[in-house]
LUMDO-615985 format. One record per residue (C-alpha): x, y, z; residue in three letters; residue number from 1. Coordinates in steps of 0.001 Angstrom, whole numbers. Example, Ala and Ser with C-alpha at 12.3 -4.5 7.8 and 13.67 -1.06 7.14 Angstrom:
((12300, -4500, 7800), 'ALA', 1);
((13670, -1060, 7140), 'SER', 2);
END
This chain:
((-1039, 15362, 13477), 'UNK', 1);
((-1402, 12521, 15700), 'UNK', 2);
((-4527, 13369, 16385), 'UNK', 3);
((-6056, 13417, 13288), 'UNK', 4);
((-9595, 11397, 12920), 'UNK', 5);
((-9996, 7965, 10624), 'UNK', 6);
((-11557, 9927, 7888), 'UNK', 7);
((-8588, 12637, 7742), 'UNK', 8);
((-6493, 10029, 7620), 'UNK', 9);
((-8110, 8770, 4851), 'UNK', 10);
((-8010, 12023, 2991), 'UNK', 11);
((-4357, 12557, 3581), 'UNK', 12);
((-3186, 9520, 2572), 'UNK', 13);
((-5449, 9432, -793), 'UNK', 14);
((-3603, 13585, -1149), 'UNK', 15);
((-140, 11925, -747), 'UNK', 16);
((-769, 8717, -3464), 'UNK', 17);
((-2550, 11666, -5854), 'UNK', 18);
((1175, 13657, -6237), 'UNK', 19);
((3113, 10786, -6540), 'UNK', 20);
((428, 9273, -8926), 'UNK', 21);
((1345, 12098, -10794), 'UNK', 22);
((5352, 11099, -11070), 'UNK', 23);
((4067, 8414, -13651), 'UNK', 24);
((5772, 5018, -12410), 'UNK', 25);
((3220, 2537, -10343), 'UNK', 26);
((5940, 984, -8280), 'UNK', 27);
((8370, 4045, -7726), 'UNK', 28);
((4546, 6185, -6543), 'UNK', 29);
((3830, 3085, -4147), 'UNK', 30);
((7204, 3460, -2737), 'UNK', 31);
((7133, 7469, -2401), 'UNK', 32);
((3843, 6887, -930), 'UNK', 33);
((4757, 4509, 1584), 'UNK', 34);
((8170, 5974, 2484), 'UNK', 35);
((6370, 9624, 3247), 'UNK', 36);
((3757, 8004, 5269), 'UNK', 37);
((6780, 5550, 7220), 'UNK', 38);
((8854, 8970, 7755), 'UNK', 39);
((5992, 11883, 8150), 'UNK', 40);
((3531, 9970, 10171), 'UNK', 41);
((3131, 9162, 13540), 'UNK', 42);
((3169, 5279, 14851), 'UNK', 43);
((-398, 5842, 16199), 'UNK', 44);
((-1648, 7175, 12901), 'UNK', 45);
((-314, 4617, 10745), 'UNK', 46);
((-1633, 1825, 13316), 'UNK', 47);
((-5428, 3918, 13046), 'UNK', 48);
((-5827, 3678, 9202), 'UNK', 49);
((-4586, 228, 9334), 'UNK', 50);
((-7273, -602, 11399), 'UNK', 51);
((-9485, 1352, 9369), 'UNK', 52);
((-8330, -927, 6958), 'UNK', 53);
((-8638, -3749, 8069), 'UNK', 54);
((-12475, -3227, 9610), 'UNK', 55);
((-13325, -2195, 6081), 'UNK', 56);
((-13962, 1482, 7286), 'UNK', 57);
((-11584, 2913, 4403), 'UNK', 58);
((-13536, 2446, 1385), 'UNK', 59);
((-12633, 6159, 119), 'UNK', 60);
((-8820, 5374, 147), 'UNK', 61);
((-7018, 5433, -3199), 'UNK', 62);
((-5834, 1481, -4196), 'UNK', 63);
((-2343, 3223, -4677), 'UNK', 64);
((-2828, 4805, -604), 'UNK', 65);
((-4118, 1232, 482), 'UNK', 66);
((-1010, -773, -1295), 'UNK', 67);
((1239, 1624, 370), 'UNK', 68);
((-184, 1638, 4046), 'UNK', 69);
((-658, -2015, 3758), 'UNK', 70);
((3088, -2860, 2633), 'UNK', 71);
((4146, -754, 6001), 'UNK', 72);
END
């Protein structure tokens, strides 16, 4: 996976915040999110959508997928 583009990155993280959207609770889904991306994801990965991020290039990810990357 740690070669996954800026875009699938985008997608994944926005598939991740959809199922624990679904588990109901804002804060307790912002913390699943950013606890699966912390323990499933690659440093290099997490460092590319940050910088995605941050040069506005992310404009498709979920609020609930930006909180979570962002609190990382």
């Amino acid at each position: 996976m740690s070669g996954a583009g800026g875009s699938d990155l985008v997608y994944m993280a926005n598939q991740i915040a959809r199922f624990f959207e679904s588990q109901g609770d804002a804060a307790v889904a912002a913390k699943g999110v950013a606890d699966h991306i912390r323990t499933f994801w690659s440093p290099d990965m997490r460092k590319a959508l940050k910088a995605r991020i941050a040069a506005g290039e992310a404009k498709d990810l979920s609020p609930l997928a930006k909180d979570a990357v962002t609190s990382l």
